[in-house]
C-alpha positions, 0 to 999 in steps of 0.5 A: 673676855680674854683678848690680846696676845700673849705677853700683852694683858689689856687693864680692866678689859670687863670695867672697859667694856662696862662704862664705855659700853660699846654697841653694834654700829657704834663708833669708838676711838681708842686713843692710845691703841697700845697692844690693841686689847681693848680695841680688839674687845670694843670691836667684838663687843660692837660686832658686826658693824661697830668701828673703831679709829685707832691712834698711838704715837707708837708706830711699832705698836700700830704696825704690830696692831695693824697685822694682828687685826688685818681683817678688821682693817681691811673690811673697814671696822678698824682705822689705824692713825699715828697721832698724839691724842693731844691733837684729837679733835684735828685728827677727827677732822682731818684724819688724812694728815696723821695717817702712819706711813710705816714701813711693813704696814701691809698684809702678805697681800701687800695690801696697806693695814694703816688705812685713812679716813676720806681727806679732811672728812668733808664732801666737795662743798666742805661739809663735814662729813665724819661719823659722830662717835659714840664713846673714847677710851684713853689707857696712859699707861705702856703696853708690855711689848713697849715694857719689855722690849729693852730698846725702849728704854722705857724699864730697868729690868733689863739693861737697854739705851736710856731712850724712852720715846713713845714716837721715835721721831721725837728728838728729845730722848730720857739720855739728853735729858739726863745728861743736859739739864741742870741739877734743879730742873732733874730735882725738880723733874724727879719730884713733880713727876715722879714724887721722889723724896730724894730728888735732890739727892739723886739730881746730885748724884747724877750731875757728878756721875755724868761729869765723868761720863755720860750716861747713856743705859738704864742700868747706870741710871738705876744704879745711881737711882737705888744707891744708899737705898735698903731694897728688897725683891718684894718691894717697889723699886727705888729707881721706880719713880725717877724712871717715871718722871724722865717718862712723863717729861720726855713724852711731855704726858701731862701736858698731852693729857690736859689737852685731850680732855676738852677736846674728847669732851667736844667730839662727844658733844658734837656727836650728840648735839642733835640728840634728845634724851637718850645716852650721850657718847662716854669718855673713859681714861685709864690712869696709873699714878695721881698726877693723871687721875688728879688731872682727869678727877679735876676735870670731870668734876669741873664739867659736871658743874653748872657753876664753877664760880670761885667760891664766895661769890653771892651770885654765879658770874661764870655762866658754865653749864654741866656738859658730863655726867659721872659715871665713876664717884670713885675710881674703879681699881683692879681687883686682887686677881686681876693684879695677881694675874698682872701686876702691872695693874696694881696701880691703874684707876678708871674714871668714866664720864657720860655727855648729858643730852638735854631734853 
């Protein structure tokens, strides 16, 4: 299946499509709407009456999403929010608090394309009255619109402000980081986030370059980055990793992750709570270096335990029920011609997961 615009590429589109496997009359969220590939499939797989609500902190990608699939939004299949899936149960609940007011958010109809769901989701007696969702997809990693548009600082492949904010409302930016916090914390930033092996060395570097100056451009940083460092066209990088860990630290990406897990867990459960036998809702999450498919590894393996006991105990003490099953023992990688075609896939692993429905 071929979807998206040109420029943007959707990852694992077909093993999206497979694992979460959308339905006519289905109900998705698609957490980090992005370029608006994958919301674009679930809502052709699900067609005619499947919906999707749709959230990135992104306003541009949303406003760009939003006119792309104008028709969708305006027959009601397509709900775009502006949100951090790290407040995904809230925004379930409580839609109308997170509705984008961006500026342009209209068709040439003047008609708005960031449409709320009814206040809060409940009925004047306060029940609730939200739609129980049947499958969440999260893709964490960048679309190439925010790739490729230098502005965004987010890449060193053409000279830009050292921004790398995914919500331009965000005060902190990659620049502030860089040029305010001490040698450890940017030693400590460069290996926990990025792995880098010459954290120290690059951190030292960086402190006495922003002694003369600050460093406010993508190129500066990938020159202090790579100095010293033997690089090759057909190698990765060697600023590759510390772009990175400024990413992961400005947006505050693990963080957000380790929130939103146990909350699309819950609003899959609640959705099949009522259920007897049959599929539960299924979570699917893209991710695109290990400290993220370490966090999401962890957790399913957790949630698919009936005991999560440390171990030794003779007796189980934790009274944990499993509430997933996996669907993924393994993570499902890119073929070679899906990378070929897309490079930047290489490095994207997908897990899946299934809410068990007791019998």
């Amino acid at each position: 299946m071929q979807t998206g615009q040109p420029g943007h590429q959707p990852v694992l589109l077909e093993e999206v499509l497979k694992y979460l496997s959308p339905k006519p009359g289905g109900m998705y969220i698609d957490g980090t709407v992005g370029g608006g590939g994958h919301t674009e499939a679930i809502l052709a797989r699900s067609a005619p009456d499947g919906k999707v609500l749709g959230i990135d902190t992104d306003a541009q990608a949303l406003e760009r999403v939003g006119k792309r699939l104008a028709s969708m939004v305006n027959n009601g299949r397509l709900t775009l929010v502006q949100g951090n899936f790290a407040e995904l149960a809230r925004i379930v609940q409580n839609e109308a608090d997170f509705v984008s007011s961006i500026d342009g958010g209209h068709d040439e109809g003047g008609r708005d394309l960031l449409r709320p769901y009814k206040d809060g989701g409940r009925d004047d007696e306060g029940r609730d009255q939200s739609r129980p969702y049947n499958g969440i997809l999260l893709d964490l990693g960048f679309s190439s619109y925010q790739m490729d548009d230098p502005q965004r600082g987010f890449s060193f492949s053409a000279d830009g402000p050292l921004d790398m904010r995914l919500d331009q409302s965000q005060e902190l930016t990659a620049a502030d980081l860089v040029n305010t916090a001490s040698e450890e914390e940017l030693a400590r930033i460069f290996r926990q986030y990025g792995e880098e092996n010459r954290s120290r060395q690059i951190a030292w570097r960086i402190v006495r370059a922003r002694a003369r100056g600050p460093i406010t451009r993508t190129g500066q940083l990938a020159q202090l980055a790579a100095t010293g460092v033997s690089y090759k066209p057909s190698m990765i990088h060697p600023a590759t990793r510390v772009f990175q860990a400024l990413r992961i630290a400005v947006n505050g990406e693990l963080e957000r992750l380790e929130a939103a897990l146990p909350q699309m867990l819950d609003v899959l459960s609640a959705a099949t709570i009522q259920k007897t036998g049959g599929d539960g809702g299924r979570m699917v999450i893209i991710s695109f270096h290990s400290l993220e498919d370490r966090l999401v590894k962890g957790f399913m393996r957790r949630e698919a335990s009936d005991c999560i006991c440390p171990p030794g105990l003779p007796v189980c003490v934790c009274g944990h029920k499993a509430r997933l099953r996996i669907l993924t023992p393994k993570p499902v990688t890119p073929t070679s011609s899906e990378v070929s075609a897309n490079p930047r896939a290489r490095s994207a692993k997908l897990r899946a997961a299934e809410i068990i429905i007791a019998p």
